[in-house]
C-alpha positions as a printed Julia matrix, in Angstrom:
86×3 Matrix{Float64}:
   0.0    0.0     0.0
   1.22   3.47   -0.88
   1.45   6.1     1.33
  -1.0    8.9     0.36
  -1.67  12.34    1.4
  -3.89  11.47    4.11
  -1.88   9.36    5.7
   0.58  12.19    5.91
  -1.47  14.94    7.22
  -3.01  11.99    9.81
   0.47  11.17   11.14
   1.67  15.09   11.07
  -1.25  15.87   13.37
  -0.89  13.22   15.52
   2.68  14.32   15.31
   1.12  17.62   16.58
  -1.55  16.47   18.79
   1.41  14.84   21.31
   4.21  17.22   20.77
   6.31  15.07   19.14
   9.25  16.0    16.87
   9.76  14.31   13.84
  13.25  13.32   14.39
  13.04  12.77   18.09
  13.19   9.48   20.15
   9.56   9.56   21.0
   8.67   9.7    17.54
  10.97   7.12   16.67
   9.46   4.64   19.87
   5.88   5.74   19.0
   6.49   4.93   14.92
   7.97   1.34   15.75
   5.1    0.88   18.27
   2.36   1.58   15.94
   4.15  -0.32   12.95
   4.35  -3.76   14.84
   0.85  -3.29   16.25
  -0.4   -2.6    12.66
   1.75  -5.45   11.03
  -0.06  -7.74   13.17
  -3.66  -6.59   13.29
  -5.48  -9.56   10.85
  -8.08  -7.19   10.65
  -6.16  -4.15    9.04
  -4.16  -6.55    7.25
  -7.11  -8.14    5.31
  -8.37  -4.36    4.97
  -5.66  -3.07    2.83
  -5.98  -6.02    0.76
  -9.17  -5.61   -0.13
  -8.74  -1.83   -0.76
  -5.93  -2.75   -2.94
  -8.1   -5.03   -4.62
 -11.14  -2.93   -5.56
  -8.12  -0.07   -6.54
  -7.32  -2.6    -9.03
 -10.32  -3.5   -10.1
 -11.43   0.02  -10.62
  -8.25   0.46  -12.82
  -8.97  -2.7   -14.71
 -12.67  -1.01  -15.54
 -12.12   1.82  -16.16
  -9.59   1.21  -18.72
 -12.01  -1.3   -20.06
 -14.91   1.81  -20.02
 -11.79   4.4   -21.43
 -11.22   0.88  -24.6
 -15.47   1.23  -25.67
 -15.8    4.91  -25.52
 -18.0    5.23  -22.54
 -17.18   8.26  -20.0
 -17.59   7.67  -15.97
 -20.26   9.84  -14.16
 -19.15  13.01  -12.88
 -18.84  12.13   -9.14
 -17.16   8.73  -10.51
 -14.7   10.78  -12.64
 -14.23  12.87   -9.58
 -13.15   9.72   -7.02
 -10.98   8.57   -9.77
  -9.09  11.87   -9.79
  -9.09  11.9    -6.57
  -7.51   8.38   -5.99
  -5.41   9.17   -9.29
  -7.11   6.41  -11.11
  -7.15   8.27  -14.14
């Protein structure tokens, strides 16, 4: 999974929210803390597979849609933009 955006400004604010500094030990404590706690949550795991999956197969159809001619809806278009899709 790539990192987006959101997932920056998320982590920035919790940055933020507990005073941390980006290149200080508590960051660096916190960070390995919340990646082994992630890395073995089943839960998340199966998540971002299944987001990953429905990212593809939104590629996969809208290149197919992009192949016969046929434009998206506007608030489609719009989450493809938005997710860089097309």
């Amino acid at each position: 999974m790539n990192i987006n955006e959101n997932d920056k400004t998320l982590f920035s604010n919790v940055v933020k929210k507990h005073n941390l500094r980006k290149e200080g030990l508590l960051s660096m404590l916190f960070k390995r803390k919340l990646k082994k706690s992630l890395s073995n949550d089943k839960n998340i795991q199966q998540a971002i597979k299944d987001g990953d999956k429905a990212l593809d197969d939104l590629k996969k159809a809208t290149a197919i849609m992009k192949k016969r001619g046929i434009k998206p809806d506007p608030v489609v278009a719009q989450v493809l933009k938005r997710n860089g899709i097309i």
